[in-house]
Each structure stands twice: as C-alpha cells, then as structure tokens.
N, C-alpha and C positions, 0 to 999 in steps of 0.2 A: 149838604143840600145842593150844592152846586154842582159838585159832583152828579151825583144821580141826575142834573139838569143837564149836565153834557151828553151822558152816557144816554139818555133821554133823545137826545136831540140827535146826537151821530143816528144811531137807530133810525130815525127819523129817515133824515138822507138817505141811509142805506135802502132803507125802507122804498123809498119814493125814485133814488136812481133805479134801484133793479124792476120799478113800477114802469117806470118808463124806456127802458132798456123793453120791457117785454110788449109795451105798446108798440116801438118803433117794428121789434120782431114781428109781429102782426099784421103792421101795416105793409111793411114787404111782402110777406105773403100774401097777404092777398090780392095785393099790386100785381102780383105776379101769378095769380090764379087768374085774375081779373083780363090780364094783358096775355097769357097764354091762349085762354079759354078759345075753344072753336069757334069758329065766323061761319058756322054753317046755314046754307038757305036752298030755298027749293029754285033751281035756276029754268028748268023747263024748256022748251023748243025753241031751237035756234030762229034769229029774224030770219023769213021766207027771202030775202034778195041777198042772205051770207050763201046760199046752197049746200051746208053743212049736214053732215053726218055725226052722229053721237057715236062716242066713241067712249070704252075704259078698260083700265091697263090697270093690271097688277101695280102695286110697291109696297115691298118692305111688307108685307100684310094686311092691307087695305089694298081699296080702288079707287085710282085718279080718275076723273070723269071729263069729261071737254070736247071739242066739235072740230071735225076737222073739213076742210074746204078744200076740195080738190083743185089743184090749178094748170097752166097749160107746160105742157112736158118740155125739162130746158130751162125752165126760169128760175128754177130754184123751189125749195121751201124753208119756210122760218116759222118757230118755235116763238110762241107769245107768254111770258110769264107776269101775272099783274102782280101786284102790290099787297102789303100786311091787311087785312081784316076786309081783302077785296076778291073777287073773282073772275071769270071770263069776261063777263060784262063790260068791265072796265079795257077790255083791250080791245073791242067791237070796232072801233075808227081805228086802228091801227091796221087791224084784219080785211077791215072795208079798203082801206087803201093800197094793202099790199097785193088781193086778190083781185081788183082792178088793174094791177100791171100784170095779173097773169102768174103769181105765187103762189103754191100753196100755203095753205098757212093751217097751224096747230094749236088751239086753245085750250087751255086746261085750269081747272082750279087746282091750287096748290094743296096739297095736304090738310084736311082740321080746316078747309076754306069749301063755300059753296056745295056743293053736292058730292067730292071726293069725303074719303075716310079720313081718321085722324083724331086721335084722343087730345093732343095739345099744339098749339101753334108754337114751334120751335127757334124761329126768326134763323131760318133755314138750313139748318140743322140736321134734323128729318127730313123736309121738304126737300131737300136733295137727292132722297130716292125714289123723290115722285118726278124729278126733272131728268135724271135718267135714263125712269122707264117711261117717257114720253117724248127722249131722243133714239134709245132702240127703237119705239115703236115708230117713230116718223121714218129712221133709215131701213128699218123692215116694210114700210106702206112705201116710199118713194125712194129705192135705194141707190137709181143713179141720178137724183137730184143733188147739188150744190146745197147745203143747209146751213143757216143761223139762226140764234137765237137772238131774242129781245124782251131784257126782263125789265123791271121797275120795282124799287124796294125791296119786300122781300124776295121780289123773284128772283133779283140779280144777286141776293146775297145767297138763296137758292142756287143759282148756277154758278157762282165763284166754289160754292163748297162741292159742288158736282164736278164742276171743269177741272178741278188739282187731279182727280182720276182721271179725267177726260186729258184731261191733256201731256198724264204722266204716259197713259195707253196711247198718244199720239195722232187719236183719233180730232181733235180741235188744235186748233193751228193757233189763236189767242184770246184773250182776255182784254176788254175795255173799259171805259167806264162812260164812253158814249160815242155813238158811231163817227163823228170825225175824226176823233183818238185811234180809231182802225185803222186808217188813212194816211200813214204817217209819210212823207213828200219824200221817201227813204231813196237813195239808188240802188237801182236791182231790186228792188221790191225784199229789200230786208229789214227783218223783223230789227228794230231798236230800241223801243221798251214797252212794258206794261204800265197802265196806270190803275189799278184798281182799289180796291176797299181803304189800305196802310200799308205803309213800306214793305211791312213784313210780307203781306200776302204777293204785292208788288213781287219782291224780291223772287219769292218762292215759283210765281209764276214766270216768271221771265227765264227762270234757269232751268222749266221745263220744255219751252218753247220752240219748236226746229226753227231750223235757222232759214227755212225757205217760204215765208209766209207770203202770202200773196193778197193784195191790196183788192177789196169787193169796195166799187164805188156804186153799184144799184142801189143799196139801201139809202144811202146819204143823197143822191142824185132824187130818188123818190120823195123822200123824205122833204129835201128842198123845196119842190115841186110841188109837194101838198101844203107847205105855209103858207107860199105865192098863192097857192089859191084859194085857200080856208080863210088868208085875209080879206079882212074890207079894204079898200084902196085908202091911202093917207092912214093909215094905222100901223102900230108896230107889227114884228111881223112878231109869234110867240113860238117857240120852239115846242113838239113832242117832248113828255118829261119821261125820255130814252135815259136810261142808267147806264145799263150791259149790255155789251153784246161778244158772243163768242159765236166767228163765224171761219167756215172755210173745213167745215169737215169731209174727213177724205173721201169719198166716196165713187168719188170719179174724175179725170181731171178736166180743168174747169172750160166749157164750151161757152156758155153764151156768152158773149162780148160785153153784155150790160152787165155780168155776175162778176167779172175780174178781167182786171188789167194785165198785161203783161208785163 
C-alpha cells in the first residue's frame, strides 16, 4: 500500500512540475507577444511652427513615415530616433531646438511604431532598416550637408545595429553612447575609443572605425545652451536623455566652423 502511495505521489510531482514548466512557457510568450506587439497610432500634421513636410521611405517592405524640416544650407542635418513603444512626438523639443540653430532635422517613427509599417517591435533589430532608409533618404534630400544622428532607446539600439554596416562601408566616422563621449579632448582629433551598448559591440565598433574622425562640438555646444535655458534659475540644470549618436558622415568635407573642429 505504500508503495502505490509513492508511485501515487511522484506522479503527482511529475504531474504538477510539467503543469507548471508549461505555465511559465506561457507566460513568456505572451510577455513577449505582449512586449513585441505594434505601438501603432495615427500621428497626423506636423505642429504649424516645426514647417515640416511628410515624408515616407521604403524598408525592408513596409513604409517609415516622419516629417522632415528643412534647415539653413551649411548647418548640417541630424536624424532624430525616439524610444521603445514611442514615436516622432517624443523627439519634437529636440527638433524645435536643433531647427532653431538653423539644422535640418529628420523625424521618423521607427518600424511596428506610430504611423510606419511593421508586423513586430524588434528592439532594433528590424528597425534598423528603417534607420537606414532614412539615412539614404536625408543624404539623397541634403547631400552636401554634414549629418548626425540622435537616438534614445530603441533608436540608438536601432542605429548601433544600422551603423556596424554604416560604418564597415565607411560611410559614419563613430559610435556613442552620448554626445560628450563624441568629444574625446583626443590630439589631432583622433579617434580613441567607442563607448556603446557592451564591450562586445564596443570592441566591434572601434575596430571599424577610420582613424581620422573628427570632433563635431555643435550638438553639445547647442545642447548645453538649451539646459541654460529651459532651466529655472537656482534649479538643477537636467540633461536631454541623448543615448547615441553617430555623427560626421562623409559627404562632404566639413565647412561650417560650428559643425567641427579642426
């Protein structure tokens, strides 16, 4: 009789671990259906004082959609990438600030975000071939502009997995992981390392890297400049939540005096 109470009871166990073995499989799933899932919304007309144009670009089989701001010729342009489960919207003060010094600037929803296409949110992934085709399209609309990018979250984890082709083709000069890391107080304006995502990609990026990268202190310089004055006086001051930036693509070399150092 005891017997059969053992034999009874392992059963049991067996019974109840693989019960719960196939809950936990479950709950991942759907965690991950849940956490994939499209962030899609209707974004609609750009605010009347950005002077933006609607814009959308091929990737991968879909269409990225996003607004672009034309700016004054010579300043540069910079590529705005927002964050997981966010869209253009979210980079608006960044855009207000950069096309007030005279930049043009490129707003895009990412992949599976906002008004672009996209069956699943990749956590940048896929979404890397919608940052791509929304760097062809900036150096085909402004092609003897100065260009960087400015992502946050997914976007920079978006432009880390774009820039390893960008910058194996030579085309992006580095990789950050926020604009005073660009900046490095280097002599001769040499490149001495990357800081990005973990050592690994660190590593990978650095040893794509030409060895003639050249120091852009307008973003940081701007950037400063808007804390000073977005603060209230006797208040901290709070920094943009800047991640990435990959700046200094080749396109021409670099004229305006605010866009790089010598």
């Amino acid at each position: 009789m005891l017997r059969v109470d053992e034999i009874l009871s392992n059963r049991r166990l067996r019974v109840a671990a693989l019960a719960a073995a196939a809950l936990a499989a479950l709950a991942v799933i759907a965690a991950g259906e849940l956490l994939s899932r499209p962030a899609s919304r209707v974004i609609g007309a750009a605010p009347p004082d950005l002077q933006a144009r609607d814009v959308s670009l091929p990737a991968d089989g879909y269409t990225v959609r996003g607004w672009f701001v034309p700016g004054t010729p010579g300043v540069g342009a910079v590529l705005l990438l927002h964050g997981v489960r966010g869209d253009r919207m979210a980079m608006l003060q960044r855009a207000r600030m950069l096309k007030q010094s005279g930049y043009s600037v490129l707003l895009v929803d990412l992949p599976a975000h906002g008004e672009s296409g996209g069956g699943h949110i990749t956590f940048g992934w896929r979404e890397a071939a919608g940052v791509r085709s929304a760097l062809d399209w900036l150096r085909h609309e402004v092609p003897m502009e100065k260009a960087g990018v400015i992502g946050v979250s997914l976007g920079a984890a978006a432009l880390v997995y774009s820039g390893l082709a960008c910058l194996r083709s030579g085309s992006v000069r580095g990789c950050h992981t926020a604009i005073p890391a660009a900046l490095p107080a280097a002599a001769g304006n040499r490149y001495r390392s990357a800081t990005c995502a973990s050592p690994i990609k660190a590593a990978t990026l650095t040893s794509t890297v030409p060895q003639n990268f050249r120091r852009n202190d307008a973003l940081t310089d701007l950037w400063r400049s808007h804390c000073c004055a977005t603060t209230p006086p006797g208040q901290p001051q709070h920094r943009p939540s800047i991640n990435n930036v990959l700046s200094g693509m080749r396109q021409r070399p670099a004229r305006a005096a605010d866009l790089s150092a010598a």
